[in-house]
KOLGU-4560 file (N, C-alpha, C; in nm, 3 decimals, padded with zeros to 5 digits):
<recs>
<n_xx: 00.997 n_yy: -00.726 n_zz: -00.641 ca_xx: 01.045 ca_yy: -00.646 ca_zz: -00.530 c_xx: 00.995 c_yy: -00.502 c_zz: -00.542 mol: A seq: 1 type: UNK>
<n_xx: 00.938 n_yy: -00.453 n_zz: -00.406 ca_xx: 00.897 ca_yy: -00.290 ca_zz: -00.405 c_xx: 01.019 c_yy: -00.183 c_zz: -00.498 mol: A seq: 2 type: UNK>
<n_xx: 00.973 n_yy: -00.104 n_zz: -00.542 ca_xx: 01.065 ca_yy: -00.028 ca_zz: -00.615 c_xx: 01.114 c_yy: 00.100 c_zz: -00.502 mol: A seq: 3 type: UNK>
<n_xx: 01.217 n_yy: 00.168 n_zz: -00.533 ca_xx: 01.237 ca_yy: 00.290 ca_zz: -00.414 c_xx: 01.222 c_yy: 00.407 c_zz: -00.501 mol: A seq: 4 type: UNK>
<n_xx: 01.149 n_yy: 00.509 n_zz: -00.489 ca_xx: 01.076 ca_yy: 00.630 ca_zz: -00.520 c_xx: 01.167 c_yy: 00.722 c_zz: -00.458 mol: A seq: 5 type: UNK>
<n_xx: 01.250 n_yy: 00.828 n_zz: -00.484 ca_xx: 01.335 ca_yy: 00.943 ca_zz: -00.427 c_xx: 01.244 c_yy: 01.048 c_zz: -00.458 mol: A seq: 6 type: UNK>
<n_xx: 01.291 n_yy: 01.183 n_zz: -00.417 ca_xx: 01.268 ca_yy: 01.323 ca_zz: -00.464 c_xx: 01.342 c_yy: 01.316 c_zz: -00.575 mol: A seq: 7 type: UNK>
<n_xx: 01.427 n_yy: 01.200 n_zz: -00.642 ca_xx: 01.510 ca_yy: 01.256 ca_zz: -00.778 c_xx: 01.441 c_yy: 01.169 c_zz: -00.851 mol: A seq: 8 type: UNK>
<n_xx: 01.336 n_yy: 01.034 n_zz: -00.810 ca_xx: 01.295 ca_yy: 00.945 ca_zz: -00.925 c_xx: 01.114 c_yy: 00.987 c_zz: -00.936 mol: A seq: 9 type: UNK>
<n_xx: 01.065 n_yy: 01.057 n_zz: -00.834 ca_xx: 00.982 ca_yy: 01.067 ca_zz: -00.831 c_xx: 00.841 c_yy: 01.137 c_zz: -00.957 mol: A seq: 10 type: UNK>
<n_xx: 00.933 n_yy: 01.186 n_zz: -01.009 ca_xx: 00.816 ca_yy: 01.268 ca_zz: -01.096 c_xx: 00.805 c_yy: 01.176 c_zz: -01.223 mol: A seq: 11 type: UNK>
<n_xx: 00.970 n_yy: 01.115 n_zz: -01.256 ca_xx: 00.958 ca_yy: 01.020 ca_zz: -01.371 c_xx: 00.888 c_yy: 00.890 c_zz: -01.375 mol: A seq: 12 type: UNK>
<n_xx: 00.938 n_yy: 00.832 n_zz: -01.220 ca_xx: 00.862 ca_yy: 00.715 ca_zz: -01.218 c_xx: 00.719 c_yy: 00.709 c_zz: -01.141 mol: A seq: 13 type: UNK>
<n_xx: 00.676 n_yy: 00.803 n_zz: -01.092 ca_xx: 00.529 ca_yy: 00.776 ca_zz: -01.082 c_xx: 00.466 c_yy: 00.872 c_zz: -01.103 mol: A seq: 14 type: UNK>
<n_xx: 00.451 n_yy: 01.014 n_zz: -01.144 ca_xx: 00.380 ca_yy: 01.103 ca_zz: -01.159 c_xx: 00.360 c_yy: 01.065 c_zz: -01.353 mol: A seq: 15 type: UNK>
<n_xx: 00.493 n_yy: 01.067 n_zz: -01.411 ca_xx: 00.451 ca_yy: 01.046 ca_zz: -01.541 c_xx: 00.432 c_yy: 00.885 c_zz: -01.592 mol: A seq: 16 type: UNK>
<n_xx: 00.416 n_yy: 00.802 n_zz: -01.502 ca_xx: 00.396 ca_yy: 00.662 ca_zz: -01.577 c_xx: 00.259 c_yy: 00.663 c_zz: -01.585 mol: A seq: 17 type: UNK>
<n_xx: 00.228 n_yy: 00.570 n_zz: -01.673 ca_xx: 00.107 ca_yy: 00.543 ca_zz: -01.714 c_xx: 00.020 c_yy: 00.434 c_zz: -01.597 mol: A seq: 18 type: UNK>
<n_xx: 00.065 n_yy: 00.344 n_zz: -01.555 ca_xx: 00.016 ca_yy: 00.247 ca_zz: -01.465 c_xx: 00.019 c_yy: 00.284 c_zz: -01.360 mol: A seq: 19 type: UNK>
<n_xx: -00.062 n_yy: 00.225 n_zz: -01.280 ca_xx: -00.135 ca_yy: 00.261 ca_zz: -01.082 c_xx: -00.005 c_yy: 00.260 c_zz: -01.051 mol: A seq: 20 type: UNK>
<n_xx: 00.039 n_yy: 00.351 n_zz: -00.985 ca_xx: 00.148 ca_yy: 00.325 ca_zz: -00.882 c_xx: 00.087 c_yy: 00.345 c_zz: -00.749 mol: A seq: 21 type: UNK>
<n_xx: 00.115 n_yy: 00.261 n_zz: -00.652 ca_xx: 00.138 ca_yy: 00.252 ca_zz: -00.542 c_xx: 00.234 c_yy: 00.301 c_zz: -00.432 mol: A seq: 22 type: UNK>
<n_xx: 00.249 n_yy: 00.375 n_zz: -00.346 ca_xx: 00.348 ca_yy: 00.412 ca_zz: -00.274 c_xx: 00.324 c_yy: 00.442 c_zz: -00.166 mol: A seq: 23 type: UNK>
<n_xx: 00.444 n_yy: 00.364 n_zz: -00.064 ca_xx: 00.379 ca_yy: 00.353 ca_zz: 00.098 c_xx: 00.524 c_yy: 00.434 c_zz: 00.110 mol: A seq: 24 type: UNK>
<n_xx: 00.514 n_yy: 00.531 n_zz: 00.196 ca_xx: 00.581 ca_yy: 00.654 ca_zz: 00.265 c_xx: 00.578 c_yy: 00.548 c_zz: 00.376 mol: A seq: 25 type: UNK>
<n_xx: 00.702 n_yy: 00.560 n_zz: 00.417 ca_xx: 00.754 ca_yy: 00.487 ca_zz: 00.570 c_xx: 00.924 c_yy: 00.547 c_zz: 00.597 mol: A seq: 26 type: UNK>
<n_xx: 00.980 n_yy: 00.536 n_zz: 00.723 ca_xx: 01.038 ca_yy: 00.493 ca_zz: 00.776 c_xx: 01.104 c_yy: 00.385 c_zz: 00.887 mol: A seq: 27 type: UNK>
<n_xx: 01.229 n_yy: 00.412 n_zz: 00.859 ca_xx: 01.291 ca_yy: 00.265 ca_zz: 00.945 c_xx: 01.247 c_yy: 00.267 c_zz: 01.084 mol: A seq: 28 type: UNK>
<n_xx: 01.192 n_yy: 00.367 n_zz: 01.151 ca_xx: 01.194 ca_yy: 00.386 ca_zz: 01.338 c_xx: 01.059 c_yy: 00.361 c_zz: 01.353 mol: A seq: 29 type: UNK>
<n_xx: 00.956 n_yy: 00.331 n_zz: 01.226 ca_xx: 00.816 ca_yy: 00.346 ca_zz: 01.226 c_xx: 00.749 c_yy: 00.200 c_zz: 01.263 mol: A seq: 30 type: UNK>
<n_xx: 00.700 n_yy: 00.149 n_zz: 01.357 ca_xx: 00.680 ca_yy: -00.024 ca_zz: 01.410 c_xx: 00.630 c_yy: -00.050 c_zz: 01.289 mol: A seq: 31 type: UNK>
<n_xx: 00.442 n_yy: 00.013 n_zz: 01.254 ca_xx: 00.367 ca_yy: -00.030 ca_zz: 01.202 c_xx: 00.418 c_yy: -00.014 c_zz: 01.055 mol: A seq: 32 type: UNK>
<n_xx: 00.497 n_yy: 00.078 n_zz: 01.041 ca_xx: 00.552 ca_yy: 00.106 ca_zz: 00.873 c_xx: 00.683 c_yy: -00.071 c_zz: 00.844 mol: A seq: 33 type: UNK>
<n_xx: 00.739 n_yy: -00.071 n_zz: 00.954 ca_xx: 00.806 ca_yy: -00.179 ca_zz: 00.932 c_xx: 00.710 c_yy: -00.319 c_zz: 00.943 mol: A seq: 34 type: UNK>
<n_xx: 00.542 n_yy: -00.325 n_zz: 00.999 ca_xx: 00.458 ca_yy: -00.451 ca_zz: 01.000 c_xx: 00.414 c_yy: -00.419 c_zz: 00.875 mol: A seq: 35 type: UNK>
<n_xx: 00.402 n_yy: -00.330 n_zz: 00.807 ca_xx: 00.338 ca_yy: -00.354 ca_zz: 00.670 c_xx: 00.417 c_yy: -00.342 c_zz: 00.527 mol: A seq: 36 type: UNK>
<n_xx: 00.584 n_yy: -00.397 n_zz: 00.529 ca_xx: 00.657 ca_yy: -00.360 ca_zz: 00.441 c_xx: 00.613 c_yy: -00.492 c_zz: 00.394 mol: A seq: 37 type: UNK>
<n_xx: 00.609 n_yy: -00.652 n_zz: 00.466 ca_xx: 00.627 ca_yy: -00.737 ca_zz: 00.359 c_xx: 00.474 c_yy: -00.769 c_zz: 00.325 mol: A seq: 38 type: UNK>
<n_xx: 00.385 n_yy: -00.693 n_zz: 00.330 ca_xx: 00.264 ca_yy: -00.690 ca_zz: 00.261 c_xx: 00.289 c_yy: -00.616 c_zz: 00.085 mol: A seq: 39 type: UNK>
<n_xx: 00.401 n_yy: -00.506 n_zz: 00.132 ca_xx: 00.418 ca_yy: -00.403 ca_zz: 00.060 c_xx: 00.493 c_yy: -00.521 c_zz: -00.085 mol: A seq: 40 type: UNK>
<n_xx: 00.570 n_yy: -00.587 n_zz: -00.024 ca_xx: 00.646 ca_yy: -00.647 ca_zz: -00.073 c_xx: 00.569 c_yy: -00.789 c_zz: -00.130 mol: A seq: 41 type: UNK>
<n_xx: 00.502 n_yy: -00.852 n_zz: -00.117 ca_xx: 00.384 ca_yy: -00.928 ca_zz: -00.158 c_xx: 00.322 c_yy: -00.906 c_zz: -00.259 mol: A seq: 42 type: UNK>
<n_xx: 00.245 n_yy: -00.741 n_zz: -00.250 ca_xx: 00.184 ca_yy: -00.701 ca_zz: -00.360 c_xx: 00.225 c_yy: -00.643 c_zz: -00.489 mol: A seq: 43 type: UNK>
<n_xx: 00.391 n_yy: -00.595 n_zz: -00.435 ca_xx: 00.466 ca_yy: -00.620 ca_zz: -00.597 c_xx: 00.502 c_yy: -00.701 c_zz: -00.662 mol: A seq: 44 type: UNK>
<n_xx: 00.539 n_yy: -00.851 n_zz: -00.596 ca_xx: 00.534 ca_yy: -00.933 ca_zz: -00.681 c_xx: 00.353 c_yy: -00.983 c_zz: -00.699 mol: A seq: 45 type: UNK>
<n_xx: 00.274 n_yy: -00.964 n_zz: -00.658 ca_xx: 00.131 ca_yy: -01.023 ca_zz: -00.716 c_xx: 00.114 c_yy: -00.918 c_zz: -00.831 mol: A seq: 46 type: UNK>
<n_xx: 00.139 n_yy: -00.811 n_zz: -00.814 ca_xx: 00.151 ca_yy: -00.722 ca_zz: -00.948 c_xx: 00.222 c_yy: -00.683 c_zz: -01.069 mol: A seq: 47 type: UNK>
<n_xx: 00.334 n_yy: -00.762 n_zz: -01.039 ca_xx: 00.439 ca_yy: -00.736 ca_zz: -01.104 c_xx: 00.404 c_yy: -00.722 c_zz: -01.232 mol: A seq: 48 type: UNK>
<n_xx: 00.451 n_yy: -00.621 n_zz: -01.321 ca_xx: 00.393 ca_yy: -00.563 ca_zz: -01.484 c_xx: 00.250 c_yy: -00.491 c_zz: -01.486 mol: A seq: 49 type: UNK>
<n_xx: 00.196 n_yy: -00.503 n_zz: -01.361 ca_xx: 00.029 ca_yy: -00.463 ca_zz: -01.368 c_xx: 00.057 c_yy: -00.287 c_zz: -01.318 mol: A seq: 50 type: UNK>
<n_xx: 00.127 n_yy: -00.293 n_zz: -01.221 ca_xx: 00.068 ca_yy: -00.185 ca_zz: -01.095 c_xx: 00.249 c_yy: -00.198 c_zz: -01.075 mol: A seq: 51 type: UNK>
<n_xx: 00.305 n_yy: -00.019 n_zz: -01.047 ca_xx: 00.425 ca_yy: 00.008 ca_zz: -01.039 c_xx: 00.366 c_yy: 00.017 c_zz: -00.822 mol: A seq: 52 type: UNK>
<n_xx: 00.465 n_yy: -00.043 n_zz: -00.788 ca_xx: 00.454 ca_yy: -00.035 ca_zz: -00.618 c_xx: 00.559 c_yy: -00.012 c_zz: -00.543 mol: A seq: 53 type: UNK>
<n_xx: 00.610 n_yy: 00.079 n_zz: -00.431 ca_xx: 00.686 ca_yy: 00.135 ca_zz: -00.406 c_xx: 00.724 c_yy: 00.176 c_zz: -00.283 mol: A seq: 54 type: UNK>
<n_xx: 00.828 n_yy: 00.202 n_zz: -00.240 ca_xx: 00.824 ca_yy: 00.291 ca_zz: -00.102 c_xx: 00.890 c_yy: 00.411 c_zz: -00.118 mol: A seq: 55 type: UNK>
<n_xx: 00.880 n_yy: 00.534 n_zz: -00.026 ca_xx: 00.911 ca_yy: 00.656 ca_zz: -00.010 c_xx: 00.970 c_yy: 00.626 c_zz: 00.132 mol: A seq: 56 type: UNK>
<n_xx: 01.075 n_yy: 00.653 n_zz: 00.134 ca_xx: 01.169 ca_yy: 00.711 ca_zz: 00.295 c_xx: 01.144 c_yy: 00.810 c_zz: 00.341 mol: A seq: 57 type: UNK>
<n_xx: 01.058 n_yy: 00.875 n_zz: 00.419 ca_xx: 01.013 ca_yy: 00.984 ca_zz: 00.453 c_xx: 01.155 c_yy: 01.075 c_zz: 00.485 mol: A seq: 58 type: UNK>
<n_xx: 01.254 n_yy: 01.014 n_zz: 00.579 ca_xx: 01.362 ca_yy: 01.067 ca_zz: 00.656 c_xx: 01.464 c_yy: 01.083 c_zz: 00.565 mol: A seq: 59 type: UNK>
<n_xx: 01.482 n_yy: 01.029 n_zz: 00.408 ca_xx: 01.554 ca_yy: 01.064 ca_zz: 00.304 c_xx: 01.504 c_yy: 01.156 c_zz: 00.177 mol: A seq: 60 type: UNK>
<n_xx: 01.360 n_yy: 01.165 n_zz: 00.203 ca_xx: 01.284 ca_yy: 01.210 ca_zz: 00.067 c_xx: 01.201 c_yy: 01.335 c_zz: 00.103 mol: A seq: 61 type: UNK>
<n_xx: 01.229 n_yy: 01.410 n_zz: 00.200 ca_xx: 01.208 ca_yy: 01.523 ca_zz: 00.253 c_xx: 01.055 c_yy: 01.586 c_zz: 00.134 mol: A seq: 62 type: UNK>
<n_xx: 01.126 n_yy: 01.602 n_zz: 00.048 ca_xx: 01.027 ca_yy: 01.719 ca_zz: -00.079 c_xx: 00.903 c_yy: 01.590 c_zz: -00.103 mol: A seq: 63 type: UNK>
<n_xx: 00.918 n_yy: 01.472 n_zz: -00.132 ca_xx: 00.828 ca_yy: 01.442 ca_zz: -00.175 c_xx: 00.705 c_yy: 01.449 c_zz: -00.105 mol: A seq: 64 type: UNK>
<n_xx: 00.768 n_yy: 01.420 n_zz: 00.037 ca_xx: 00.637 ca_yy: 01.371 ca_zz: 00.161 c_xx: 00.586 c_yy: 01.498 c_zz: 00.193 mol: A seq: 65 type: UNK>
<n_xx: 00.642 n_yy: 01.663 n_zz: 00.178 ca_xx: 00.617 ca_yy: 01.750 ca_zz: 00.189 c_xx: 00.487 c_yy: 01.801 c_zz: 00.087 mol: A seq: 66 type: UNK>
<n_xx: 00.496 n_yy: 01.779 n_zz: -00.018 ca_xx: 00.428 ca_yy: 01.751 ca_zz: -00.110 c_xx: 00.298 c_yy: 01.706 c_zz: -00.102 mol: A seq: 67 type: UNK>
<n_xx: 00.286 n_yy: 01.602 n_zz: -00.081 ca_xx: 00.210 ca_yy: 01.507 ca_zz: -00.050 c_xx: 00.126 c_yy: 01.556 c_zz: 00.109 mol: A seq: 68 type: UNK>
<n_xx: 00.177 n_yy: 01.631 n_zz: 00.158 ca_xx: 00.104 ca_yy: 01.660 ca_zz: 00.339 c_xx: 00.125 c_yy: 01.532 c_zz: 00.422 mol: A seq: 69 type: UNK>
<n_xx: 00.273 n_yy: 01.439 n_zz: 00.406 ca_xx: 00.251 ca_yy: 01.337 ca_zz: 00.466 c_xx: 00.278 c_yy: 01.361 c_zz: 00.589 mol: A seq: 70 type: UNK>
<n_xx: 00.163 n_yy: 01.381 n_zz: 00.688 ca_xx: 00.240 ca_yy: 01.413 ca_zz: 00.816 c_xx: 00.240 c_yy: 01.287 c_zz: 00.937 mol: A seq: 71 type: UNK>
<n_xx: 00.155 n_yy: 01.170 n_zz: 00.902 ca_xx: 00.149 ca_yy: 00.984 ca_zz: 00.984 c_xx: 00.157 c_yy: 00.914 c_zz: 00.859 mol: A seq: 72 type: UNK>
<n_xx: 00.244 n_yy: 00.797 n_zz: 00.907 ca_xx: 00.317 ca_yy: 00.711 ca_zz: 00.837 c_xx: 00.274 c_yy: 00.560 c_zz: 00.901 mol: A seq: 73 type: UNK>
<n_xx: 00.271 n_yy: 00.444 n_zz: 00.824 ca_xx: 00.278 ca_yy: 00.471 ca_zz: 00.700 c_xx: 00.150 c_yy: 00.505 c_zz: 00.634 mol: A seq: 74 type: UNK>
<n_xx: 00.180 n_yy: 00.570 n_zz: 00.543 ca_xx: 00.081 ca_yy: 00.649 ca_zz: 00.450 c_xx: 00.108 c_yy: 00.608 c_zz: 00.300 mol: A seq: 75 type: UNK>
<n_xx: -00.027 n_yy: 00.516 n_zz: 00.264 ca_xx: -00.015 ca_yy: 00.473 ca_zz: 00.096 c_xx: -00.107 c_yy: 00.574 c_zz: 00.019 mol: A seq: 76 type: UNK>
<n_xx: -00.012 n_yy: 00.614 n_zz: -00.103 ca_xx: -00.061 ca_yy: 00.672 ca_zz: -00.187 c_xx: -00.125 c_yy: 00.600 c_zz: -00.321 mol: A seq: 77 type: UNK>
<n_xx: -00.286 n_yy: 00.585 n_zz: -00.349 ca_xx: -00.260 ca_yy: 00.503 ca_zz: -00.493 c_xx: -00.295 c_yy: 00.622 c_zz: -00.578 mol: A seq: 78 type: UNK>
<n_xx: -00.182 n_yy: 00.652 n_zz: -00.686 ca_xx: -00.140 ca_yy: 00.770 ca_zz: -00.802 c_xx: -00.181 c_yy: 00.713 c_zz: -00.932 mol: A seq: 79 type: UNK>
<n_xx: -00.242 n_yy: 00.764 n_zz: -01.015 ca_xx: -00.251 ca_yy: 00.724 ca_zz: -01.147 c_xx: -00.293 c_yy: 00.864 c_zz: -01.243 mol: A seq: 80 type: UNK>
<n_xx: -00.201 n_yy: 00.833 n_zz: -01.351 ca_xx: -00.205 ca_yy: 00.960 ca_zz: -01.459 c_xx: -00.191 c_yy: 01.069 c_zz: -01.354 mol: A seq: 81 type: UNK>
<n_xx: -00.044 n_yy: 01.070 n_zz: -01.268 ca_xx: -00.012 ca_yy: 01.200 ca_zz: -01.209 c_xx: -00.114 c_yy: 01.200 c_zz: -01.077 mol: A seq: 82 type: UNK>
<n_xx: -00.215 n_yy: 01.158 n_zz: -01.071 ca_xx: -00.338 ca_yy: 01.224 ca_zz: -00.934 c_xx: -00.325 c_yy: 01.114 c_zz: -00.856 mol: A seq: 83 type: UNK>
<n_xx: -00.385 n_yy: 01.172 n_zz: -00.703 ca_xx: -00.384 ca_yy: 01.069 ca_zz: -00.630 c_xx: -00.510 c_yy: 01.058 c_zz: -00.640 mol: A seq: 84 type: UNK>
<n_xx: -00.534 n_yy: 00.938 n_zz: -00.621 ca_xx: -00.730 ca_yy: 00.851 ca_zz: -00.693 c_xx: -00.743 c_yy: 00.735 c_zz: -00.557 mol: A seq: 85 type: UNK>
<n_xx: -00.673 n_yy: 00.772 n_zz: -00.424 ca_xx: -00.703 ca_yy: 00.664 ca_zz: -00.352 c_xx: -00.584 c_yy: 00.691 c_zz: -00.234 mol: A seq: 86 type: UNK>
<n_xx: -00.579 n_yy: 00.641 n_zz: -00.083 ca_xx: -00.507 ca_yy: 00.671 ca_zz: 00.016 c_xx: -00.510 c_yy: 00.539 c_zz: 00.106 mol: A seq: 87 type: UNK>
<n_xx: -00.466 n_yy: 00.509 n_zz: 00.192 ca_xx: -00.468 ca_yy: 00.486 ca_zz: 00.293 c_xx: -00.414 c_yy: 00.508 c_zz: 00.397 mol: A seq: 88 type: UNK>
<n_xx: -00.423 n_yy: 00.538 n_zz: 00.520 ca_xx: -00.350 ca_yy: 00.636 ca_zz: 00.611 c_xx: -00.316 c_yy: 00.493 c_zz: 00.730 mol: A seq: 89 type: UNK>
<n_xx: -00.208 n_yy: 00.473 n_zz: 00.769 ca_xx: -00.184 ca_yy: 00.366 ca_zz: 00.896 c_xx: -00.223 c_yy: 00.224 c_zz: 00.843 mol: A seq: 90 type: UNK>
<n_xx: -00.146 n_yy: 00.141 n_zz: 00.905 ca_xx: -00.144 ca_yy: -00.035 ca_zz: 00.840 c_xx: -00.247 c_yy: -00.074 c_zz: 00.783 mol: A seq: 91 type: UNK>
<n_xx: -00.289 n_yy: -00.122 n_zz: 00.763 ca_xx: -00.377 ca_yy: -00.225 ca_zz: 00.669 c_xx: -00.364 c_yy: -00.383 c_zz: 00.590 mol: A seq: 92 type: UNK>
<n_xx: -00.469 n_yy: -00.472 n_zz: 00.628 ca_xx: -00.442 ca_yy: -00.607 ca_zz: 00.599 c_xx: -00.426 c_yy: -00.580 c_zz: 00.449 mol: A seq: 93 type: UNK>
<n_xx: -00.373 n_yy: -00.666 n_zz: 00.380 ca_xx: -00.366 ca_yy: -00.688 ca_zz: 00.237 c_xx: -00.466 c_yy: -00.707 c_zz: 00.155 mol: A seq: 94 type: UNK>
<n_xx: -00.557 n_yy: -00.756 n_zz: 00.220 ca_xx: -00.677 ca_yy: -00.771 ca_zz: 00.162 c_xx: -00.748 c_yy: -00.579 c_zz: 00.127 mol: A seq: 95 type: UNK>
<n_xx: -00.765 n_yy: -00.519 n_zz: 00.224 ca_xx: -00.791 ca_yy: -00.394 ca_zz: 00.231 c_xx: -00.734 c_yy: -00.306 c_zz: 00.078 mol: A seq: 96 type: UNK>
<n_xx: -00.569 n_yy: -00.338 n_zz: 00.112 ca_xx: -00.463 ca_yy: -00.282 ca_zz: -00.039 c_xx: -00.525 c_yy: -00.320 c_zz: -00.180 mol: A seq: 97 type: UNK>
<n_xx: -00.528 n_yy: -00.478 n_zz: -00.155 ca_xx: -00.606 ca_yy: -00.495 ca_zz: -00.307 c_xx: -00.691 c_yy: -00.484 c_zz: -00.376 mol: A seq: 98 type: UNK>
<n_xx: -00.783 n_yy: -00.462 n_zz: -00.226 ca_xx: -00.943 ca_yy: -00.392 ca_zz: -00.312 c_xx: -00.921 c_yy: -00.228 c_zz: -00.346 mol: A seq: 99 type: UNK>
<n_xx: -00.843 n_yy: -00.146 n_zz: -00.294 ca_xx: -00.812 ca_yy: -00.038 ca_zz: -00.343 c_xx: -00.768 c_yy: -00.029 c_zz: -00.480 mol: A seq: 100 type: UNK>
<n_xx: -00.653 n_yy: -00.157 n_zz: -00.529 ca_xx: -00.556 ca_yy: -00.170 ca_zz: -00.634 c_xx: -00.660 c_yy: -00.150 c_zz: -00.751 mol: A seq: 101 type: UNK>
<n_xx: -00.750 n_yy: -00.317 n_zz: -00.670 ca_xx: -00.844 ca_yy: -00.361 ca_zz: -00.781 c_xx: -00.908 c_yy: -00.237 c_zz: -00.884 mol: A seq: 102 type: UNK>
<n_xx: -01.001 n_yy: -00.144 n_zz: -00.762 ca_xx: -01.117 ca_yy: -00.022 ca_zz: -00.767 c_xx: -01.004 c_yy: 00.046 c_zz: -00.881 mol: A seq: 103 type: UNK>
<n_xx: -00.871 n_yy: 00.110 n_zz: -00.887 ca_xx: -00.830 ca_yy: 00.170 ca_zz: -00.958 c_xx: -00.750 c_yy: 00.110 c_zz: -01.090 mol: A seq: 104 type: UNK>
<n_xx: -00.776 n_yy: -00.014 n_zz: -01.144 ca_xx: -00.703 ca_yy: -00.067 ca_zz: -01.245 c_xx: -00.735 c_yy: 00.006 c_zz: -01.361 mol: A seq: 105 type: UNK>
</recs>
């Protein structure tokens, strides 16, 4: 299952982990953020132990997405050792996600 990323879990669980994290910034009012959650949700369990994967609530997590310049949703971040090393901006087939995953293992 996707993990949930706050402004209070954020720095511990993906800025300082060691493994790719993944994180799709969405909200609930967002169509295409709600067509690409159970992709979101797919690729944590195909990853599960590999690649930390996640969502951000834009409308609860204010600082993070600020941070980040998230200003269109959904917006995936792929983060590793703290940096972002990869993006995708608006839906995307799954296939698309994993060749990103892959490129940054």
């Amino acid at each position: 299952m996707a993990l949930e990323f706050t402004d209070a879990n954020f720095q511990s669980d993906v800025l300082n982990s060691e493994k790719l994290t993944v994180v799709d910034f969405w909200a609930e009012w967002c169509g295409p953020c709600r067509a690409i959650g159970p992709v979101i949700e797919e690729l944590a369990k195909d990853y599960d132990g590999k690649v930390n994967i996640g969502k951000v609530n834009v409308d609860n997590n204010p600082q993070v997405s600020m941070n980040y310049g998230i200003t269109s949703i959904p917006a995936i971040l792929f983060i590793k050792n703290g940096q972002v090393v990869d993006k995708q901006v608006g839906a995307a087939p799954k296939s698309v996600l994993e060749k990103k995953i892959q490129a940054n293992l």
